[in-house]
C-alpha positions as CSV (number, residue, x, y, z in Angstrom):
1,X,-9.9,-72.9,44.8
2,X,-9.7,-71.8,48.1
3,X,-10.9,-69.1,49.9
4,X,-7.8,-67.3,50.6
5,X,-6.8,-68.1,46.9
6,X,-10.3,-66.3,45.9
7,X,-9.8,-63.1,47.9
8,X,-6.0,-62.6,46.8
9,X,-7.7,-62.3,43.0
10,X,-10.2,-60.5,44.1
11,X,-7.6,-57.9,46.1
12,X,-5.3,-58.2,42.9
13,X,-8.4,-56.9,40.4
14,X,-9.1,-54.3,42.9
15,X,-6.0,-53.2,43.3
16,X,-5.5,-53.0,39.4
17,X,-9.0,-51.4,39.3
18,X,-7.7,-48.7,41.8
19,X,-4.6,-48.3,39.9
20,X,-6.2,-47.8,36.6
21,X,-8.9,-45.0,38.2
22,X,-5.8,-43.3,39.8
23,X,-3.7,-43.4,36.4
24,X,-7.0,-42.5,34.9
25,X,-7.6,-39.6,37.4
26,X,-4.1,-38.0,36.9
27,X,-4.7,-38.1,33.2
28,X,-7.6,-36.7,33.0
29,X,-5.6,-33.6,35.4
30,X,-3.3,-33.8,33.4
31,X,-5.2,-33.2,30.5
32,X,-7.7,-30.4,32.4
33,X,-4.1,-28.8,33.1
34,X,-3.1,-28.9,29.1
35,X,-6.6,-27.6,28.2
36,X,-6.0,-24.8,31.1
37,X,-2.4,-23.9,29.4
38,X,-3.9,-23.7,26.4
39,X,-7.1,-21.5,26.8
40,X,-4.7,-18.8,28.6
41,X,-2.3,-18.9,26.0
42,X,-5.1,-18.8,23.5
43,X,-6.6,-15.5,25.5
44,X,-3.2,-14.2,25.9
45,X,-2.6,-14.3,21.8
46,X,-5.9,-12.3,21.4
47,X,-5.7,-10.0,23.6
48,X,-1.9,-9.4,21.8
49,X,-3.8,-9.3,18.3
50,X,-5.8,-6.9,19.1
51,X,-3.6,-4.6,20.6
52,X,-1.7,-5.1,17.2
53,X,-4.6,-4.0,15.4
54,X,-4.9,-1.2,17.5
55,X,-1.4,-0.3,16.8
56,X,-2.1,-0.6,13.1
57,X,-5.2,1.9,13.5
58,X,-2.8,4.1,15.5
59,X,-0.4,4.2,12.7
60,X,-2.8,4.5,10.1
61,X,-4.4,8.0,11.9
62,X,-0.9,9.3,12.5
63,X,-0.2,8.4,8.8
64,X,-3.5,9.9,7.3
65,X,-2.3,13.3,9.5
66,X,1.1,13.3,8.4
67,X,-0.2,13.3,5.1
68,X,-2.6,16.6,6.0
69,X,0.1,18.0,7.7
70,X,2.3,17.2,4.8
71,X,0.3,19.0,2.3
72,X,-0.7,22.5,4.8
73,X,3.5,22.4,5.1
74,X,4.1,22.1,1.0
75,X,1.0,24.6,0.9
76,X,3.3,27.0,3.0
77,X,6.1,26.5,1.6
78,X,4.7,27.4,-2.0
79,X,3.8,30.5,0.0
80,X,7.4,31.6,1.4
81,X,8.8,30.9,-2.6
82,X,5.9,33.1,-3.2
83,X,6.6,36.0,-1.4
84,X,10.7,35.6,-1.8
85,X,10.4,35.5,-5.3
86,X,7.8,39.1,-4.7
87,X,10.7,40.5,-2.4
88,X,13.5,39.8,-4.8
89,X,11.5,41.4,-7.6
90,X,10.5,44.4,-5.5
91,X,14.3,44.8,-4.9
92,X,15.1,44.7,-8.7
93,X,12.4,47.2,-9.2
94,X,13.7,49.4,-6.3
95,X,17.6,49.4,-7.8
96,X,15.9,50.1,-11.7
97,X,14.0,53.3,-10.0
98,X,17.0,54.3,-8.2
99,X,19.2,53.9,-11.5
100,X,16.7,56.3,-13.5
101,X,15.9,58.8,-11.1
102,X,17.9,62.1,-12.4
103,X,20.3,64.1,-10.5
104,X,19.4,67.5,-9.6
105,X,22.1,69.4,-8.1
């Protein structure tokens, strides 16, 4: 084997070495890169869930209100029948006293 022989296999190995660091190297970016995507996404979908669950708290409060309001606005309304039901038996009451008062003149 000759010298020159030798040193074209050598520069062959090395340049396969280099080749296969270099591939290796871009994977490895490649991969930080993936892992990069991935952690933001994953951040992104948190930070999305909990602003759902806020939501849900949000909707359970206005619910549980409603629901209050609801009941002080049936409460009120059993009040107006109330007093209409007192106003249309005043008026009956009113016409019967008018209807037996005598005449005097």
């Amino acid at each position: 084997m000759t010298e020159k022989s030798t040193m074209e296999k050598f520069g062959g190995f090395l340049g396969k070495a280099k080749d296969s660091i270099v591939s290796f190297g871009e994977t490895v970016a490649s991969k930080s890169k993936e892992m990069v995507d991935v952690t933001k996404l994953s951040a992104k979908r948190t930070q999305v869930s909990n602003e759902l669950d806020g939501y849900y708290r949000e909707l359970g409060m206005v619910i549980y209100q409603k629901r209050a309001i609801d009941a002080d606005i049936e409460a009120l309304f059993a009040r107006i029948a109330e007093a209409q039901q007192t106003v249309r038996e005043l008026a009956e009451q009113i016409e019967a006293a008018k209807a037996e008062k005598p005449e005097h003149e």
